[in-house]
C-alpha positions as CSV (number, residue, x, y, z in Angstrom):
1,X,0.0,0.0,0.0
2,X,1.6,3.5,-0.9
3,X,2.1,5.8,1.7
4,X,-0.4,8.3,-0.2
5,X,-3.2,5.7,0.4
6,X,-1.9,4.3,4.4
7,X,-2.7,8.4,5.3
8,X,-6.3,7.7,3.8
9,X,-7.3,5.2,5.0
10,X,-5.3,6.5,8.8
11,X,-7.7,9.8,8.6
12,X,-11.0,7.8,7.6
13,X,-10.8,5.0,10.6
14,X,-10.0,8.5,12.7
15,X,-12.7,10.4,11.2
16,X,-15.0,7.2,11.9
17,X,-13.9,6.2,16.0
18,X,-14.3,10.5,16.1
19,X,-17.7,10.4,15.2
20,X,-18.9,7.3,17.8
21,X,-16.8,9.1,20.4
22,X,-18.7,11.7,20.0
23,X,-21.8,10.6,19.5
24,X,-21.6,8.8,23.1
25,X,-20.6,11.9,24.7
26,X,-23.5,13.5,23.4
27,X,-25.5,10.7,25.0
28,X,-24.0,11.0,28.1
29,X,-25.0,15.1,27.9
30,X,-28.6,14.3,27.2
31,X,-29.8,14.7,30.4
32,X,-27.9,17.5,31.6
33,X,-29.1,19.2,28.5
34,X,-33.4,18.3,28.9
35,X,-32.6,19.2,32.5
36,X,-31.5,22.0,31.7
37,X,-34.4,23.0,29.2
38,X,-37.3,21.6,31.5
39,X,-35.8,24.2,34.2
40,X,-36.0,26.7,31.7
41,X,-39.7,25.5,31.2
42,X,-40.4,25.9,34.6
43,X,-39.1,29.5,35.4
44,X,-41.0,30.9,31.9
45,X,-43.8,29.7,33.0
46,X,-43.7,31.2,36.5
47,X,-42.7,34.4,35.0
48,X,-45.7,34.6,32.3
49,X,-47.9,33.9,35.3
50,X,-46.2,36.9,37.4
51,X,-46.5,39.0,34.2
52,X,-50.2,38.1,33.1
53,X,-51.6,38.5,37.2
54,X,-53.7,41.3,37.8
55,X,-52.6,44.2,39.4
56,X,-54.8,46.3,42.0
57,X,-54.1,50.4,40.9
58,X,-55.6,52.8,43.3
59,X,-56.5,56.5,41.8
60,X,-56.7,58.2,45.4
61,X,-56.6,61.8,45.1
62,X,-55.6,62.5,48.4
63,X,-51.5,62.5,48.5
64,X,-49.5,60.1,50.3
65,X,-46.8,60.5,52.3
66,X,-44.7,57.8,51.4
């Protein structure tokens, strides 16, 4: 096999374990990362509810002192 050729087929079986090597460390973030997102979930919802509660205004025309 010419040299040419060896760094080929080096790079592709690289290229390949690369890949599955990454591909299981993306596995093993998968539940840090819908943890992440479902906390997110959690804390927009809160806030729409803080944001869409009504609010009691007072027009009192006498003037307060604090």
């Amino acid at each position: 096999m010419e040299q040419g050729a060896r760094a080929l087929l080096l790079i592709s079986s690289f290229i390949y374990t690369w890949q599955y090597a990454w591909a299981d460390e993306s596995d093993k973030l998968r539940p840090d990362y819908q943890e992440g997102i479902e906390t997110l979930k959690l804390f927009l919802d809160a806030t729409n509810e803080k944001m869409t509660a009504p609010v009691q205004v007072s027009f009192n025309s006498e003037p307060s002192l604090f």
